[in-house]
C-alpha positions as a Markdown table, in Angstrom:
| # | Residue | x | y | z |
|---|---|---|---|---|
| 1 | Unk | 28.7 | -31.5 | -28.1 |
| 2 | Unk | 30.2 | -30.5 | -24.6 |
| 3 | Unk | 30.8 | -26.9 | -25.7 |
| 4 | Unk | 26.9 | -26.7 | -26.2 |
| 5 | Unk | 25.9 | -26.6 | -22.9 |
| 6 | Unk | 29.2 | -24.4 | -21.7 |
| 7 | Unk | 27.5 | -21.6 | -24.4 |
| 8 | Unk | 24.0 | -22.2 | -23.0 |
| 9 | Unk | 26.0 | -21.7 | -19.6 |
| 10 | Unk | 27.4 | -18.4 | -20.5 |
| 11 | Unk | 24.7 | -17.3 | -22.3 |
| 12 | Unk | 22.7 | -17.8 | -19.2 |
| 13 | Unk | 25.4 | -16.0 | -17.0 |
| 14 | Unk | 25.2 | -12.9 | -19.3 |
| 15 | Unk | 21.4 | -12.6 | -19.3 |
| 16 | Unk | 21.5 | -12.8 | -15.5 |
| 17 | Unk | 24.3 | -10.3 | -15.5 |
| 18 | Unk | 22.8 | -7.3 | -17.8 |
| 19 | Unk | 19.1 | -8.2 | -16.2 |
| 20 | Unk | 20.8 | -7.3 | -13.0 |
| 21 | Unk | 22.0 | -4.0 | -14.3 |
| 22 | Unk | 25.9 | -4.8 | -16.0 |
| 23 | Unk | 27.7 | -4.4 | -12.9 |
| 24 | Unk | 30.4 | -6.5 | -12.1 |
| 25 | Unk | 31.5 | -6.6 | -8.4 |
| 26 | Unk | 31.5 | -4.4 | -5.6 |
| 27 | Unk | 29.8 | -1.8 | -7.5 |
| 28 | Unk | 27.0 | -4.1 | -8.5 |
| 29 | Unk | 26.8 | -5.3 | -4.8 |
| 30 | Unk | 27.1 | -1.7 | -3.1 |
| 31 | Unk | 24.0 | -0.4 | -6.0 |
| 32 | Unk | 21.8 | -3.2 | -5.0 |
| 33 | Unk | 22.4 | -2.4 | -1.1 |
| 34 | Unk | 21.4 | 1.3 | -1.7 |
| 35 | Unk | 18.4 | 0.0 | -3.6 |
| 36 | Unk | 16.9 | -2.3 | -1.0 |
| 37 | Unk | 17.3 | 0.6 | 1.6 |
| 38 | Unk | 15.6 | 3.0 | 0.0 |
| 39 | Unk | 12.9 | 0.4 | -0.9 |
| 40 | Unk | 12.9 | -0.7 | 2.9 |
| 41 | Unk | 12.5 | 2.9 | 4.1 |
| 42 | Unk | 10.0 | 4.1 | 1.0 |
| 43 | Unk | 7.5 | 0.9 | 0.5 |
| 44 | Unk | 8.2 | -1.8 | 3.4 |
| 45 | Unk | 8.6 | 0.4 | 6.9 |
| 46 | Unk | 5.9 | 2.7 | 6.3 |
| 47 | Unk | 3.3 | 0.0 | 5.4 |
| 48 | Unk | 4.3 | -2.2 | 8.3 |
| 49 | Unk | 4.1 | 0.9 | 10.7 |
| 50 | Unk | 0.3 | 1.8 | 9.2 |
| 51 | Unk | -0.5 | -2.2 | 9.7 |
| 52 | Unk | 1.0 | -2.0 | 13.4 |
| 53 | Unk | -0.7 | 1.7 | 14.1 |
| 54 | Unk | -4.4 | -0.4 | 13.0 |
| 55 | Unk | -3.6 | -3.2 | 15.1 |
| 56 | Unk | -2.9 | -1.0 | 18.2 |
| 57 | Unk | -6.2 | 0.9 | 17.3 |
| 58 | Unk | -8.4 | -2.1 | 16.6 |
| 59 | Unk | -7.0 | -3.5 | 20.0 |
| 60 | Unk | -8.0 | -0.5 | 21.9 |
| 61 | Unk | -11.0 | 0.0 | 20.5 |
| 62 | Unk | -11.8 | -4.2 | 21.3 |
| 63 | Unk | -10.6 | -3.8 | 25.3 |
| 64 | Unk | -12.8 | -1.0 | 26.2 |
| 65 | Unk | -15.4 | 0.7 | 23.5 |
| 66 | Unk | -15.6 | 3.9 | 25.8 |
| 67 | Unk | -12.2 | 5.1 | 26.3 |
| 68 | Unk | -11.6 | 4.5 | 22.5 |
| 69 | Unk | -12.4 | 7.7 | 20.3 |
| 70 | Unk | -12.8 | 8.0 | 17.1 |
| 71 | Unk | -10.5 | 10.9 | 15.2 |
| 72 | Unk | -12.1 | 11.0 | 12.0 |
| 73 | Unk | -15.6 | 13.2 | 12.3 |
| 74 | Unk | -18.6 | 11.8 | 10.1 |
| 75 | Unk | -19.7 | 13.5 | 7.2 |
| 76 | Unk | -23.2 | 15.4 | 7.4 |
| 77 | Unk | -25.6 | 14.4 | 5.0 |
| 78 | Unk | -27.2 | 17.7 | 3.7 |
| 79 | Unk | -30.3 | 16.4 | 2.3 |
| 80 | Unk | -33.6 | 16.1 | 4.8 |
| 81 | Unk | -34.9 | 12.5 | 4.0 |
| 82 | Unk | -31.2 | 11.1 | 4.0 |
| 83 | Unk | -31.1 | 9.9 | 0.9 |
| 84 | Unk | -28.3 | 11.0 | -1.9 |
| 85 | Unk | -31.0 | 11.3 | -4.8 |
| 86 | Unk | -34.8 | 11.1 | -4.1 |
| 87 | Unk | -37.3 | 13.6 | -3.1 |
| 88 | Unk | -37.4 | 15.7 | -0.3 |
| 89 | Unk | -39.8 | 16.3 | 1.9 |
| 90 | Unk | -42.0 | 19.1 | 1.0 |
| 91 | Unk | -44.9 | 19.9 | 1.6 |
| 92 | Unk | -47.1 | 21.1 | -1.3 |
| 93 | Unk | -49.6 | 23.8 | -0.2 |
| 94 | Unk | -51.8 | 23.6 | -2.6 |
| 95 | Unk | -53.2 | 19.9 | -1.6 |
| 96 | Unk | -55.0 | 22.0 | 1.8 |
């Protein structure tokens, strides 16, 4: 019975070892390194920066509201009572 956990051992080992791509040593090592650089510098640094940039902004804009401005411009609404369906306000001539 001591040879049945050895083989659960191994079997465990070799799962672990294709999951993590069927690399043995330095190779396996130096692929993974790569892999969590370009992860850093694609998902992880760029996120952080936007969260800092917010921060910054949402400090500025809490210390003094008059030197903070606003870069995005608001969108015009085209329609004259405002609303994005309903009726407009028109005036019917023929109720004189």
């Amino acid at each position: 019975m001591s040879s049945g956990w050895r083989r659960t051992a191994g079997n465990v080992r070799s799962f672990i070892g294709n999951s993590l791509g069927g690399l043995r040593g330095g190779s396996n090592v130096a692929s993974w390194i790569v892999a969590g650089t370009l992860a850093y510098y694609l998902w992880i640094k760029p996120s952080q920066d936007l969260k800092r940039q917010q921060e910054e902004r949402a400090a500025l804009a809490s210390s003094d509201p008059y030197r903070y401005i606003e870069k995005r411009k608001p969108i015009p609404d085209p329609q004259e009572t405002g609303l994005i369906y309903g009726k407009k306000n028109r005036t019917n001539k023929s109720e004189e």
